[in-house]
C-alpha positions as CSV (number, residue, x, y, z in Angstrom):
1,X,-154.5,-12.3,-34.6
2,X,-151.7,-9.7,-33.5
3,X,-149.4,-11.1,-31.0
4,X,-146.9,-8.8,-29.3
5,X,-143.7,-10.4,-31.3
6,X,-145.8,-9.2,-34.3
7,X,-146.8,-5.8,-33.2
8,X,-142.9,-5.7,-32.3
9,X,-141.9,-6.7,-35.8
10,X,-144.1,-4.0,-37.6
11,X,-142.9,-1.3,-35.0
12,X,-139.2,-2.2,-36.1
13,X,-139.0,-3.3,-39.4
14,X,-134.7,-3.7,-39.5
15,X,-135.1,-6.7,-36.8
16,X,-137.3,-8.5,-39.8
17,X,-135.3,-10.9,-40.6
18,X,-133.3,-11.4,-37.2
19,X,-137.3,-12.1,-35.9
20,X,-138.0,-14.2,-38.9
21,X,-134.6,-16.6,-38.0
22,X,-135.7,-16.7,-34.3
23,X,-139.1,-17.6,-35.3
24,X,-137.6,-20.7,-37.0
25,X,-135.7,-21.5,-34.0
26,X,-138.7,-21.2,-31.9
27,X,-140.9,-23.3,-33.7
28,X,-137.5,-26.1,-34.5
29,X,-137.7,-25.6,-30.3
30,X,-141.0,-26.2,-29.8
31,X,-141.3,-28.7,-32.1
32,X,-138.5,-30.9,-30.5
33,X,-140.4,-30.3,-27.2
34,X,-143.7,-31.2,-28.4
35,X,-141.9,-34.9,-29.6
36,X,-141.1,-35.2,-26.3
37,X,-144.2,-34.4,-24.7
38,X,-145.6,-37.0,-27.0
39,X,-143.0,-39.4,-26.0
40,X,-143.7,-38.7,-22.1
41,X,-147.3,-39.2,-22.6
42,X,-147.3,-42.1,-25.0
């Protein structure tokens, strides 16, 4: 599975780890966001 932040990533290989560090930002993001959703459905 390809998504367009990966095709992205392969077509500029310097941004690697500038992509990687936002990934874990993203995913620190969503997971905050998905506690609250749990919390607002709970």
């Amino acid at each position: 599975m390809t998504t367009k932040p990966e095709s992205r990533r392969i077509r500029d290989p310097p941004k690697d780890a500038k992509t990687k560090h936002n990934a874990v930002i993203i995913k620190r993001a969503v997971t905050s966001t998905v506690h609250i959703n749990i919390k607002t459905h709970m």
